[in-house]
N, C-alpha and C positions, 0 to 999 in steps of 0.2 A: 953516043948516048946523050938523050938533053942533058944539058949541065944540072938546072934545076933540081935534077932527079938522083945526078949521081950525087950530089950534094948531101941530096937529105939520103943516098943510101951510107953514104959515109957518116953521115950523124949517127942513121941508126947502129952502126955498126963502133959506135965510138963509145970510148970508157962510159962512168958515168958523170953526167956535167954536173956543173956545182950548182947546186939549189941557189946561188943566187942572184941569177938567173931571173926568178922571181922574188924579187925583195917584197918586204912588208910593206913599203912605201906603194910599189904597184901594186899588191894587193887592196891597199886602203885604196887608190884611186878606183880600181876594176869594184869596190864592193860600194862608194861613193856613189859610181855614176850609176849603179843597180840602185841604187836608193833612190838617186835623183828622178826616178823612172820609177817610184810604188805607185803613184795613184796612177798614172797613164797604164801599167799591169792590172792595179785594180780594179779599174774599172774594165779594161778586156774580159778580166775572168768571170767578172759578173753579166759581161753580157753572153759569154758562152752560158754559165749560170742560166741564166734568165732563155733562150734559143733551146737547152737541155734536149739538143736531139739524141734519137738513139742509134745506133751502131749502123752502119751502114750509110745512113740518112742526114749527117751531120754538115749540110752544103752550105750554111752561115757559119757555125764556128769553123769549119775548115776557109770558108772565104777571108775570115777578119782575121785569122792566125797567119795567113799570104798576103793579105795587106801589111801587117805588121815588117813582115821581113823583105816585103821588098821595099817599103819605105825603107827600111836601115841598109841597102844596096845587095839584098842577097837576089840571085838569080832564082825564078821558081821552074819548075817542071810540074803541072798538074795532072791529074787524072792518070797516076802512072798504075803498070800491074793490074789495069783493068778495074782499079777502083775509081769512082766521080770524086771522093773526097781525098783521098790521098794524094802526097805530094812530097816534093824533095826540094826544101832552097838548100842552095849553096855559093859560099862566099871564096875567095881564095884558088888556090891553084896546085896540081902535083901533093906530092906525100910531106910528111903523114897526114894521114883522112880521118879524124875525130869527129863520131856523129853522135850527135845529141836527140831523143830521139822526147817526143811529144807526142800525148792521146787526147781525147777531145769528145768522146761515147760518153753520153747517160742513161739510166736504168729505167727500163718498163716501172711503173706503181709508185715511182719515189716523189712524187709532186711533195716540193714541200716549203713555204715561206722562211726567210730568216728571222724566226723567233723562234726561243726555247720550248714551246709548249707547240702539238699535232696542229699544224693549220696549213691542210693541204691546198691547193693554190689551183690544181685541174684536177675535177673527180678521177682516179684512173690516167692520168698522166704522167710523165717522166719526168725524172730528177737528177741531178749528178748526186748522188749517196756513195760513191767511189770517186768523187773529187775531180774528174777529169777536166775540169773546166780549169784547175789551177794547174792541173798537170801539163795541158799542152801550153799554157801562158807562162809560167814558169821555164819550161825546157825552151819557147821562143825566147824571153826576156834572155837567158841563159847564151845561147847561142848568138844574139846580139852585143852581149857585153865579148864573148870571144873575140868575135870579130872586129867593135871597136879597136881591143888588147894589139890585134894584130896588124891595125892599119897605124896603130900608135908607134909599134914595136917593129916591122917591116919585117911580119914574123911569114915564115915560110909555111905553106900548107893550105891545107882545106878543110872549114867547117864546113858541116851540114846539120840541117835541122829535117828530120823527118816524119813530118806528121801522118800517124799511123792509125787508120779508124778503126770500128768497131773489136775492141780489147774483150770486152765484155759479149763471148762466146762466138765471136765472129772470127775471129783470128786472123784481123787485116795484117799483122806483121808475118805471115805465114807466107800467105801471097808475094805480098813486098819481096822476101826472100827467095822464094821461087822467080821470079822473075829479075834477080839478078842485082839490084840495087845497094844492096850492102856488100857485093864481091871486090871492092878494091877498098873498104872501111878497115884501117887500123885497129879501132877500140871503137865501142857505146858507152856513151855516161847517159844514165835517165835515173828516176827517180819515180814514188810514190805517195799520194795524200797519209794520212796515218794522226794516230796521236801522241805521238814522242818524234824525237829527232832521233835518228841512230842508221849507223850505215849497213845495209844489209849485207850478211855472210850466210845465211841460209838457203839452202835448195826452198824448192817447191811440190806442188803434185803436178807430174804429168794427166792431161786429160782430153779422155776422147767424148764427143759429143754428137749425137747423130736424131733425126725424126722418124719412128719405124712408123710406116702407114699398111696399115692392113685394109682389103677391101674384102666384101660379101654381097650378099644377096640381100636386096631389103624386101619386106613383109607383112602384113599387116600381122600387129604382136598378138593379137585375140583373135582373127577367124582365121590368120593361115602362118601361123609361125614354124611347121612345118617344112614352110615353103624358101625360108630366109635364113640366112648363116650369117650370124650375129657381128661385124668387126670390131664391136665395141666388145663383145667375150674374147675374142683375140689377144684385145688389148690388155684386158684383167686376166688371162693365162699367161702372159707373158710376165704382167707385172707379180704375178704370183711365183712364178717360179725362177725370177732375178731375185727374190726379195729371200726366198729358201734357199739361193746362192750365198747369202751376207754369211754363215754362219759358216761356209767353204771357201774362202778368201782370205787373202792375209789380213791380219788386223787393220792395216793401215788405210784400207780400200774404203773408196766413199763412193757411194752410187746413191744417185735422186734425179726425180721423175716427174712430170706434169703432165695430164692426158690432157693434152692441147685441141682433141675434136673425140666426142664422144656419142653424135648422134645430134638429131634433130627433134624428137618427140617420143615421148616414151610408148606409145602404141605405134613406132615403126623401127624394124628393127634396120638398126643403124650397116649400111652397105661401106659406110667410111669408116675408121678412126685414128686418131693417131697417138704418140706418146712421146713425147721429149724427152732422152735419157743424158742423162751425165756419167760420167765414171772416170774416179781419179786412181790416182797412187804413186807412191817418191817415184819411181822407175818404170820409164815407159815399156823396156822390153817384159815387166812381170805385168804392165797393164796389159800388153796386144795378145796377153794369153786369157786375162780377165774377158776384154771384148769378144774375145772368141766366144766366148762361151752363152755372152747376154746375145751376139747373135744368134747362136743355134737354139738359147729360149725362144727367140722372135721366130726363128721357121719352123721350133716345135710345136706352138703358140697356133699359128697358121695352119698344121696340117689338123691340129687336133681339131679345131674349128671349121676345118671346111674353107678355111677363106686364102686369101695369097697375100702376101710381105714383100714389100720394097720397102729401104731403109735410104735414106739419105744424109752421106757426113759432114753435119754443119758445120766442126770445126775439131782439130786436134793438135795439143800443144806441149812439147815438152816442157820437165822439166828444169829449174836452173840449175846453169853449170856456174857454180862462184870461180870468182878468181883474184885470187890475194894477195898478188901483187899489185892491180888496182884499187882493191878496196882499203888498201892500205893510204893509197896516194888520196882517195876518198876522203880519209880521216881523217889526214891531215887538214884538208881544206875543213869540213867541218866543225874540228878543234877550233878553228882559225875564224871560223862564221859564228860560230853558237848559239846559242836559240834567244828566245824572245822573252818579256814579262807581258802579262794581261795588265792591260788601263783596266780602274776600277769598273768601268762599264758592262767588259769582255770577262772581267770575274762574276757578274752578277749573271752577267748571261749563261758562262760555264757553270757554277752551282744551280743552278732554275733548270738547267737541258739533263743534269746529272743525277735530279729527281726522278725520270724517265727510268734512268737503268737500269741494268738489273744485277749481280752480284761482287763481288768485293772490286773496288775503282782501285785506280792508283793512284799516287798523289798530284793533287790538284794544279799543283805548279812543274809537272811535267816537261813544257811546253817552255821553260828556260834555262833547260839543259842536255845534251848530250849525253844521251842512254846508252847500255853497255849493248853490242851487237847481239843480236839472234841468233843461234848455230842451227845445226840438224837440219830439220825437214820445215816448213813451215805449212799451214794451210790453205792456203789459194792454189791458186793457177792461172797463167798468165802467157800470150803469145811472147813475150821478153823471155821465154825457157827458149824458144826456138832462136831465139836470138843470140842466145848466149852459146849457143854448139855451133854459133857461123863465123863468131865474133868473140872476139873478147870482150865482156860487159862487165858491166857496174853500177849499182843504185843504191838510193838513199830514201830512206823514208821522212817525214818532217811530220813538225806535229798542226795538221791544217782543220785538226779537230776535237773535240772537247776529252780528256784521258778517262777514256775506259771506253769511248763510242766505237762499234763495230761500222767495219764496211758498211755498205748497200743495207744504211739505215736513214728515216728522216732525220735522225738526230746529225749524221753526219750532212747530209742536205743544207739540214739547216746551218749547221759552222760553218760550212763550206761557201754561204752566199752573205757570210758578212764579214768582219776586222779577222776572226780570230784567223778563219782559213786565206786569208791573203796575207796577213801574218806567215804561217808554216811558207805559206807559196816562198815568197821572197829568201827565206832560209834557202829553201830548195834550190832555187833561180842560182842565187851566191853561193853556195856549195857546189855546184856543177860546173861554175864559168871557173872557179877556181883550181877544180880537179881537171876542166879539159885545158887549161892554160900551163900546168904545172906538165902535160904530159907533152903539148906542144915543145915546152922549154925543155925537158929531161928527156932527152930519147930512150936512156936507157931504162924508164918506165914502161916503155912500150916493146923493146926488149924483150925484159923479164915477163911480161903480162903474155906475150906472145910463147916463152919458152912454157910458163905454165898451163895457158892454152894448151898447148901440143901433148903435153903430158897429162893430161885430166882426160884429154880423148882420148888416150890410147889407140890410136889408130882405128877410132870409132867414126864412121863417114854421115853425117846425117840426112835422113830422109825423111820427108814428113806424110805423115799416116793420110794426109786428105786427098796424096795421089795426083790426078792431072784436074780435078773440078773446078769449075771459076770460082771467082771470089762468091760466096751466098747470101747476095746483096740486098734479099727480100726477106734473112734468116730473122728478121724480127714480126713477118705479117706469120698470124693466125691462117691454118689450114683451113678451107671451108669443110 
């Protein structure tokens, strides 16, 4: 057996080592040299900011996030799993494998300048309004300070930085995992934009996401309609009779819809149409009974119209599997990091964005301090649910925008392209180099994380619902 390896399986299999291991004096140096490195962060993340591609499409922020890391000596691998933007650096050598994982997606409609007040920047253009621009700049900066740690320390192992595209309904980490990239991964440490600091311990919604296209006959709508079978009534019998399902569903079920092509002229009866569906819920297996049934809408949909149904599955994501034995090791670093104060500028900017919103805020100085964790269920959805049933995972939310701003809003756009959201970045960045360096040091972090992995799956095997399809690297173009 290499040495290297029996080494670290002897680590892993060793009492547990003394926390100090990582003293406070390394930790002020590892959170030093993250400091010494804000505005060269900063300004990366405003230039992903500024580029706001979207999901699939993302070929400058994925380039300048692999400059990044291989300037600081990480090895890259690109275009891997069949995606152009995705990629894997990595520093180091042999176990344990701690990867830190970065997104880089922005949202169709969010154009929107850094000021507190609507000043959209491209009629109809994309924005990061889910922060991702600090997200994959953060988890680089993150995995750079690692690696310093270990070239400092002649620490055994291997970080990896994985930058994962389209988050936002693509489900590039899905892929990624199909193809194999996280099979010899220890632990994930990643994290999330948000407006409070606090480490997450909440599940999520599993969600399947698919395009049903119906086709017909087109017609002229006044002298022979007759002659033509509508796919745009397809479309509205289908969404009619998902929509009379909400009321036969478990409460927690969220289903929504965009009819994405609906015809070309109202005096021709439409031979296309299609409808974007969503549908969530905490539990993927009471979801695949849900989709069942919006499918057999779509080919009831079909027959009663005359016309024919193909559906295609743009994306499917479990649930999160928490695990808390990491999230614990989480906390600590975060204790240890703690949040930020606004300069009076970044308060004036905060009260002026906070006139926008809409019902009871929280308080306004949020954003310098450590908030009590989330439990239960929470509402999103996120390809990191698939991630966390392959892996042992862990994230943190940080406050990278003004308290009370929801997601995939301009208001978060806009925090997100100035101080306050490079601000939260930087918490995130040092909370994560410090949790993946405490589990380097501790094995028997990784341990425990793994014995409670094994036990929350209960011999549960995961597969993911999108089957053998490539990556749907065009899932953001309109149907004609």
């Amino acid at each position: 057996m290499n040495p290297a390896r029996l080494i670290a399986l002897l680590l892993l299999s060793a009492p547990i080592a003394a926390a100090a291991q990582v003293t406070p004096k390394i930790q002020d140096q590892v959170l030093a040299g993250l400091e010494a490195k804000r505005s060269q962060y900063s300004d990366v993340a405003h230039r992903i900011w500024g580029f706001a591609e979207v999901g699939y499409q993302e070929s400058k922020s994925s380039a300048l996030l692999q400059e990044q890391l291989k300037a600081a000596g990480f090895s890259i691998e690109a275009g891997v799993a069949e995606i152009p933007t995705a990629f894997v650096a990595s520093y180091g050598s042999g176990k344990p494998v701690i990867a830190i994982v970065g997104e880089f997606d922005a949202l169709p409609g969010l154009s929107q300048d850094a000021v507190p007040t609507r000043k959209i920047l491209i009629d109809g253009g994309p924005g990061h309004g889910c922060g991702h621009h600090l997200f994959g700049t953060a988890s680089t900066a993150a995995a750079i300070a690692v690696k310093d740690w270990m070239v400092a320390t002649k620490q055994a192992g291997t970080v990896r930085f994985y930058g994962t595209p389209a988050e936002e309904g693509g489900g590039g980490k899905v892929y990624m995992i199909r193809a194999g990239l996280f099979k010899d991964v220890d632990a994930v440490v990643s994290w999330h934009p948000g407006d409070e600091n606090s480490v997450n311990r909440a599940s999520s919604l599993a969600n399947n996401s698919a395009k049903f296209r119906f086709h017909g006959i087109s017609a002229h709508a006044a002298a022979a309609p007759e002659q033509g079978r509508s796919a745009l009534d397809a479309v509205e019998a289908m969404d009619n009779m998902v929509n009379m399902m909400r009321e036969h569903v478990p409460q927690e079920t969220r289903i929504h819809y965009i009819i994405t092509s609906g015809g070309k002229a109202p005096n021709v009866v439409p031979d296309f149409a299609e409808v974007y569906y969503y549908a969530r819920h905490g539990d993927m297996r009471v979801l695949d009974g849900i989709w069942t049934r919006m499918v057999k809408a779509a080919e009831g949909a079909a027959l009663g119209t005359g016309t024919t149904m193909d559906y295609e599955m743009v994306n499917s994501v479990y649930n999160v599997l928490p695990n808390t034995a990491l999230e614990d090791v989480m906390q600590r670093a975060m204790n240890r990091v703690g949040g930020y104060t606004y300069t009076p500028e970044e308060k004036a900017f905060a009260e002026q964005l906070r006139t926008s919103l809409i019902g009871t805020l929280p308080p306004l100085d949020q954003e310098s301090r450590i908030s009590p964790p989330e439990t239960g269920i929470g509402s999103g959805s996120t390809d990191m649910g698939d991630l966390s049933w392959v892996v042992p995972t862990v994230q943190l939310s940080a406050a990278t925008w003004v308290p009370g701003t929801p997601a995939h809003s301009w208001q978060a756009t806009a925090a997100g392209g100035m101080s306050i959201g490079a601000n939260g970045m930087m918490v995130a960045a040092k909370t994560m180099a410090l949790t993946a360096i405490e589990l380097f040091a501790v094995p028997a972090n990784l341990v425990n994380a793994k014995a409670e992995f094994a036990k929350r799956l209960g011999g549960f095997t995961y597969v993911s619902r999108v089957g053998d399809r490539k990556p749907p690297l065009d899932y953001r173009r309109v149907s004609p």
